[in-house]
Backbone bond lengths (Angstrom), bond angles and torsions (degrees), N, CA, C in turn:
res aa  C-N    CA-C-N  psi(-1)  N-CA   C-N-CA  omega(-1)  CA-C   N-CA-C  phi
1 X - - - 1.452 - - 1.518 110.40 -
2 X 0.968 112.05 147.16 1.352 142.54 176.08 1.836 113.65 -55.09
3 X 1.434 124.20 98.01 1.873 98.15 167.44 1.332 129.39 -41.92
4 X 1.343 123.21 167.63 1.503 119.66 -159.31 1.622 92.94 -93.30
5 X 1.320 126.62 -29.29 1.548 121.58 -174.30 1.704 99.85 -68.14
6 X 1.536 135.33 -46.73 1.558 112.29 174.56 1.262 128.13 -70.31
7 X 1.267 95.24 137.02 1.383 120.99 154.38 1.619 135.39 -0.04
8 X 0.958 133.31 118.18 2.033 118.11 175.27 1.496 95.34 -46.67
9 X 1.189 108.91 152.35 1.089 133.77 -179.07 1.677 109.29 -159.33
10 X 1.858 93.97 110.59 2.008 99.94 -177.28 1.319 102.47 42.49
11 X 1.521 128.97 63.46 0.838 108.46 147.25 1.828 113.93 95.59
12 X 0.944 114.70 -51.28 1.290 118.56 -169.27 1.432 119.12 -82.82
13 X 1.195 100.14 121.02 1.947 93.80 -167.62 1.902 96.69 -99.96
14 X 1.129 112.91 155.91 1.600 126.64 -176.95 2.185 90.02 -77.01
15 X 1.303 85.97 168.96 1.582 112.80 -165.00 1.464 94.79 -93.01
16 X 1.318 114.83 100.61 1.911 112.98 160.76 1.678 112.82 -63.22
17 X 1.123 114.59 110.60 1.515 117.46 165.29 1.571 119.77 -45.03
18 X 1.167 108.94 139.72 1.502 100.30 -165.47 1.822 99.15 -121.34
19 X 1.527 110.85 120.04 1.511 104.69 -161.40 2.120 98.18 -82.63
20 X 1.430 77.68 128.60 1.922 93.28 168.81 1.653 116.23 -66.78
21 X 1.451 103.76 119.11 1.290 124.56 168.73 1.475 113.16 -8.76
22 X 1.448 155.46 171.38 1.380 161.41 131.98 1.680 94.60 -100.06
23 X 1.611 85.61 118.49 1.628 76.06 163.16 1.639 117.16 -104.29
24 X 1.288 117.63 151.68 1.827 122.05 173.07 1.374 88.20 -48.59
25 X 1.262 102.21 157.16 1.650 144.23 152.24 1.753 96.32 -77.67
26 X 1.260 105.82 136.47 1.268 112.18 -176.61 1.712 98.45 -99.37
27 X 1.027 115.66 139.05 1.816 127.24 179.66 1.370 82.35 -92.21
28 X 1.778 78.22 148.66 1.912 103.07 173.51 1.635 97.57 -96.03
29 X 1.724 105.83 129.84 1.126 117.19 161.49 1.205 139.50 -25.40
30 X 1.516 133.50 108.33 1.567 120.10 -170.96 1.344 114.36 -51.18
31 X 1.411 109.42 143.77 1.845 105.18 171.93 1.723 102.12 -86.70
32 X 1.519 111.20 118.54 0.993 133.72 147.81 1.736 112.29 0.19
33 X 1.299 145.26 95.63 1.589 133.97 -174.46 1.663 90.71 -103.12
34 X 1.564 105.70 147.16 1.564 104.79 173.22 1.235 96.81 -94.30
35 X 1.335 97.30 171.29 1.932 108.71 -157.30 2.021 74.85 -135.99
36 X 1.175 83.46 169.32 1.946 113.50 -169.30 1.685 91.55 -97.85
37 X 1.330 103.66 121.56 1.646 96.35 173.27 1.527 112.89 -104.81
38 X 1.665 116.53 140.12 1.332 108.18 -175.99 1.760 125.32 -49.53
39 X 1.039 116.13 154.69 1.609 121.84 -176.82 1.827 102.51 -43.46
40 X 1.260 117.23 -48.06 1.827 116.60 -179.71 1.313 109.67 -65.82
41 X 1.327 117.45 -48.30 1.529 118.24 177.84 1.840 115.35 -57.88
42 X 1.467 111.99 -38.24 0.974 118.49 156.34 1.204 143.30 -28.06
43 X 1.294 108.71 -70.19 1.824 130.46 169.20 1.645 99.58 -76.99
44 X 1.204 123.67 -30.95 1.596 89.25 166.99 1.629 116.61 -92.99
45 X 0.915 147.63 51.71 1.283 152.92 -164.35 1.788 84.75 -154.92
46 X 1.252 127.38 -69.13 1.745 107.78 -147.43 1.647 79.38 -158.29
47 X 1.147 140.14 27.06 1.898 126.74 148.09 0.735 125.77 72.91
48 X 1.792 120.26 0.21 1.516 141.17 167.62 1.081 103.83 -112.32
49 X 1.591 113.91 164.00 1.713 112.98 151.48 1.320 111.50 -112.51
50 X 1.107 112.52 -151.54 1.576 105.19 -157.17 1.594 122.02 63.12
51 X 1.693 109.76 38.72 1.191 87.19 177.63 1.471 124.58 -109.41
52 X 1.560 130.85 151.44 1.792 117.91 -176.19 1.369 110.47 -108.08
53 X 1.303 139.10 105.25 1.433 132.73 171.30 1.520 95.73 -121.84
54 X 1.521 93.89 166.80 1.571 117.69 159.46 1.629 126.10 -86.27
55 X 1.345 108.41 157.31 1.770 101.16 -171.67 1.654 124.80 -65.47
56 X 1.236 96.99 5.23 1.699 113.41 -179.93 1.431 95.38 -99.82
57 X 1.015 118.35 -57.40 1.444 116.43 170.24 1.443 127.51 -57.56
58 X 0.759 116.74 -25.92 1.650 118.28 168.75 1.509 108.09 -74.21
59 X 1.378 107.09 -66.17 1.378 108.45 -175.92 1.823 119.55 -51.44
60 X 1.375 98.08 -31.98 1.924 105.93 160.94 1.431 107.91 -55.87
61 X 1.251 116.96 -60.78 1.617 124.33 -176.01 1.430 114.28 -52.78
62 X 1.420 95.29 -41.42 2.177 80.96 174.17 1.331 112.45 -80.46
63 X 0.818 131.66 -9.75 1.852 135.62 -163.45 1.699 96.57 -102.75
64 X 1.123 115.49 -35.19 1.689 125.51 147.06 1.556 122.11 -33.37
65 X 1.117 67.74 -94.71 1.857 94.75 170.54 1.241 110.92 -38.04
66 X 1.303 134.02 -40.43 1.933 136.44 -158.86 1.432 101.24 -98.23
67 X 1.498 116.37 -28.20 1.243 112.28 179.55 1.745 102.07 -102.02
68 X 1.446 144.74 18.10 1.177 152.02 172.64 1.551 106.00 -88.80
69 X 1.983 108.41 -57.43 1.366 114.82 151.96 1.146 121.08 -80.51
70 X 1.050 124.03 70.97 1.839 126.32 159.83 1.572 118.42 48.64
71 X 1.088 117.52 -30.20 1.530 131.45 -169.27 1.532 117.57 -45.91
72 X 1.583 125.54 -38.87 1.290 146.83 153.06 1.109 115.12 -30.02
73 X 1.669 112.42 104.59 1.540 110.70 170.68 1.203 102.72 -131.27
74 X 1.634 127.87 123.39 1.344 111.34 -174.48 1.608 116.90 69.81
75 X 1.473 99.72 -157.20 1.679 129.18 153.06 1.624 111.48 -61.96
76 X 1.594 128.03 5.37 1.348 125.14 -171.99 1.187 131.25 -145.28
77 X 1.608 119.10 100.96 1.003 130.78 -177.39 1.832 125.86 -52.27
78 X 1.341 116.71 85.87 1.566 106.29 -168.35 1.708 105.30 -81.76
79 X 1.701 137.80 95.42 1.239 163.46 -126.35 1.395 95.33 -79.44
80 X 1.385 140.24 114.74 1.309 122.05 165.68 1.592 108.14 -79.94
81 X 1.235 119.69 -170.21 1.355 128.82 -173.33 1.468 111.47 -27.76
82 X 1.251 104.78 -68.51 1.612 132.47 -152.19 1.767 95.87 -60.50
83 X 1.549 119.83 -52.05 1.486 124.94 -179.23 1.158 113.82 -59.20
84 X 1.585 105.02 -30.96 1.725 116.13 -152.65 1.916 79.99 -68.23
85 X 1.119 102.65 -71.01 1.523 117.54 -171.90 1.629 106.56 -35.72
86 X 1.117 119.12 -49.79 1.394 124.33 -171.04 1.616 116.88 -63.33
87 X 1.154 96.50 -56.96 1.551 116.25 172.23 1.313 123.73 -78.85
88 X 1.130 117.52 -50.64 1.561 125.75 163.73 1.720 113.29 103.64
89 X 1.636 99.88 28.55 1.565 110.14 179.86 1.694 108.68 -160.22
90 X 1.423 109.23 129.66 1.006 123.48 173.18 1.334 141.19 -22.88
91 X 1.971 90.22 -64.26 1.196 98.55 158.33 1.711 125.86 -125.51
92 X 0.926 123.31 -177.56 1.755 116.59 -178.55 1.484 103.57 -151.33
93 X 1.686 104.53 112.92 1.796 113.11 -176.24 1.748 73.90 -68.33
94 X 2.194 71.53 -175.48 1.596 96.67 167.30 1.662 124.69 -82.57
95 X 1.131 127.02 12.59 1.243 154.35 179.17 1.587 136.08 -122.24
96 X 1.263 96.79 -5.06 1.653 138.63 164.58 1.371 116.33 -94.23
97 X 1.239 130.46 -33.26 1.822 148.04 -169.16 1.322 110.48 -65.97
98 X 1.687 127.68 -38.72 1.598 131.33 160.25 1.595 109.45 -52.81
99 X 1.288 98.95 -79.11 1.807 116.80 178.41 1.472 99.05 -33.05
100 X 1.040 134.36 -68.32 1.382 127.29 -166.75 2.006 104.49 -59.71
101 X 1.083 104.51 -69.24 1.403 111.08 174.25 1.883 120.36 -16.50
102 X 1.394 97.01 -63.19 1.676 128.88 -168.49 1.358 83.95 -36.63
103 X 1.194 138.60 -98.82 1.577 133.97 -138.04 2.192 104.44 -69.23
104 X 0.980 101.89 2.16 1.453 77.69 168.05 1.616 99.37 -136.37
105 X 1.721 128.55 59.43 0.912 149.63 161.40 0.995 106.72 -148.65
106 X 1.731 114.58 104.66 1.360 129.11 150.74 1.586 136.43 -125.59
107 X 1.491 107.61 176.45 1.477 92.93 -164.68 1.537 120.52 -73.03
108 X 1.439 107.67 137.93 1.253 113.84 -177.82 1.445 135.57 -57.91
109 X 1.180 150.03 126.49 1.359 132.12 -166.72 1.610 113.13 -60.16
110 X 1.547 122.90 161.86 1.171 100.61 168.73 1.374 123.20 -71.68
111 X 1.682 117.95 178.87 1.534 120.60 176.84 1.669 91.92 -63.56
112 X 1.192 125.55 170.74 1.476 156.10 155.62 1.640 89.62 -82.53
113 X 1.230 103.26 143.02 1.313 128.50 151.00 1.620 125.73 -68.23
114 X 1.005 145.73 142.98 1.328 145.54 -167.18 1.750 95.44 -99.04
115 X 1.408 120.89 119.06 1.806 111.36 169.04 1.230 97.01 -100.71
């Protein structure tokens, strides 16, 4: 091949180097932390409080739960009493189910150490 400073010559043009992609470093997936669910969210999920899940897990548990009591229509949770009260809305799309969630999921304290 030809250097890139000469000239064409008959025709033949020199080879432009073609620079190779950089690829990202792929990040390792966050591990999931369970969050402290409020005392109402609690008893409707499993009838105790004290309970620790993650935000995937919660949001499974109500979509559970809504379609266990009938309430599940579609993408739309229509709230019986107990949600209505909890949440403070009738109904809850599928795009509504975080927002509602957020204030009675928080972070959990750490474990205690055993002395």
């Amino acid at each position: 091949t030809l250097p890139p400073n000469r000239p064409r010559v008959l025709g033949i043009m020199p080879k432009r180097r073609i620079a190779k992609k950089r690829r990202k470093k792929k990040r390792a997936a966050p591990t999931p932390t369970p969050l402290a669910c409020s005392e109402g969210l609690s008893r409707l999920f499993s009838g105790r409080a004290g309970l620790q899940i993650t935000r995937g897990q919660a949001v499974s548990k109500l979509w559970a739960t809504a379609k266990a009591r009938g309430v599940q229509r579609g993408k739309t949770i229509h709230c019986d009493a107990e949600m209505t009260a909890l949440f403070g809305a009738s109904t809850l799309g599928f795009s509504d189910v975080a927002a509602a969630l957020a204030p009675h999921l928080s972070r959990a304290p750490p474990p205690q150490p055993l002395v």
